[in-house]
C-alpha positions as CSV (number, residue, x, y, z in Angstrom):
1,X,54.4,34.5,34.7
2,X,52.0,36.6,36.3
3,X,49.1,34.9,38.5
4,X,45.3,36.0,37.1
5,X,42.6,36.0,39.8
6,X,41.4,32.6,37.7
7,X,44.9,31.0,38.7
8,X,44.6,31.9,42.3
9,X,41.1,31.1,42.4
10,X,41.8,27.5,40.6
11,X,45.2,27.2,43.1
12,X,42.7,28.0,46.3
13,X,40.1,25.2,44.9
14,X,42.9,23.0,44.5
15,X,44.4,23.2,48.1
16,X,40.9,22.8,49.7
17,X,40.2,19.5,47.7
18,X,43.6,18.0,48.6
19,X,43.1,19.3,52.1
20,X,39.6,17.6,52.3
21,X,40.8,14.4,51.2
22,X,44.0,13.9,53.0
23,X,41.6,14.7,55.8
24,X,39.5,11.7,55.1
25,X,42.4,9.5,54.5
26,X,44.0,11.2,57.8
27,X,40.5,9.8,59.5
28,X,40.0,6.1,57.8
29,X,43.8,5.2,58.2
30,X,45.3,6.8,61.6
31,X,41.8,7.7,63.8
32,X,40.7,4.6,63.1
33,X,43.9,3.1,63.9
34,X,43.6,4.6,67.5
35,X,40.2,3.6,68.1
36,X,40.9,-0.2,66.9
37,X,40.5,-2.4,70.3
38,X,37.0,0.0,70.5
39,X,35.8,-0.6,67.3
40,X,36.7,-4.7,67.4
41,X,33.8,-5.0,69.5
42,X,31.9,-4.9,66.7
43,X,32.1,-7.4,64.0
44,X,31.8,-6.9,60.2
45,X,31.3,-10.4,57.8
46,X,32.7,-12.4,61.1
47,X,35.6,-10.2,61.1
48,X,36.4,-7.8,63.4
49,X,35.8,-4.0,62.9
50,X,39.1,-2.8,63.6
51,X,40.8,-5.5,61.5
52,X,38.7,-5.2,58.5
53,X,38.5,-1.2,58.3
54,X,42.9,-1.7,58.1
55,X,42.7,-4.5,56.2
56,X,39.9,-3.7,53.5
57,X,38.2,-0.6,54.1
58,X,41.3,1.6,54.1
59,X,42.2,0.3,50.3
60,X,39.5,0.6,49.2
61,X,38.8,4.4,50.8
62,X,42.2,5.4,49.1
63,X,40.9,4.2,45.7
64,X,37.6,5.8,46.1
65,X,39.5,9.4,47.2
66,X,41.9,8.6,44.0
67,X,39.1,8.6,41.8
68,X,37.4,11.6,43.2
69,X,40.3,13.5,43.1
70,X,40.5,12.7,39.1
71,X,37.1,13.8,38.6
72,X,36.8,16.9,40.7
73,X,40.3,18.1,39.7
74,X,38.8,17.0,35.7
75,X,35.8,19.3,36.7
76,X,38.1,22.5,37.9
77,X,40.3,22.2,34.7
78,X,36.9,22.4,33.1
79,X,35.8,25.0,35.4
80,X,38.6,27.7,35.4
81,X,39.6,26.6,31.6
82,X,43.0,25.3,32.7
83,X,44.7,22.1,31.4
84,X,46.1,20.9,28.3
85,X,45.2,22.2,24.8
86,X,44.4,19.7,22.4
């Protein structure tokens, strides 16, 4: 099969939305990581920064990029008129 433009231009879409949000997770789970003992110096509901942004806010940042990954890649199918034909 022979790649259109429209392929490469969905395929190039594609990569920079997974990049983008493997970036964020990258950010939420490992930088934050490293900056823990800094950031549980500040407290969030009586609960230390650091402790609640592993123990909370990374789940629920990886179900929030899960769901904008769904919709944007929902939008390019749209977009570039690639999917499944129903």
């Amino acid at each position: 099969m022979k790649l259109t433009e429209q392929h490469r231009a969905y395929w190039r879409s594609n990569l920079l939305l997974t990049f983008s949000l493997l970036s964020v997770w990258f950010l939420v789970s490992f930088v934050a990581g490293y900056y823990a003992d800094a950031l549980n110096r500040f407290s969030f509901m009586s609960f230390p920064l650091g402790f609640y942004i592993f123990a909370q806010g990374s789940q629920i940042t990886f179900v929030i990029l899960i769901g904008i990954y769904v919709l944007a890649m929902n939008y390019l199918d749209r977009k570039y008129q690639i999917g499944e034909k129903r």
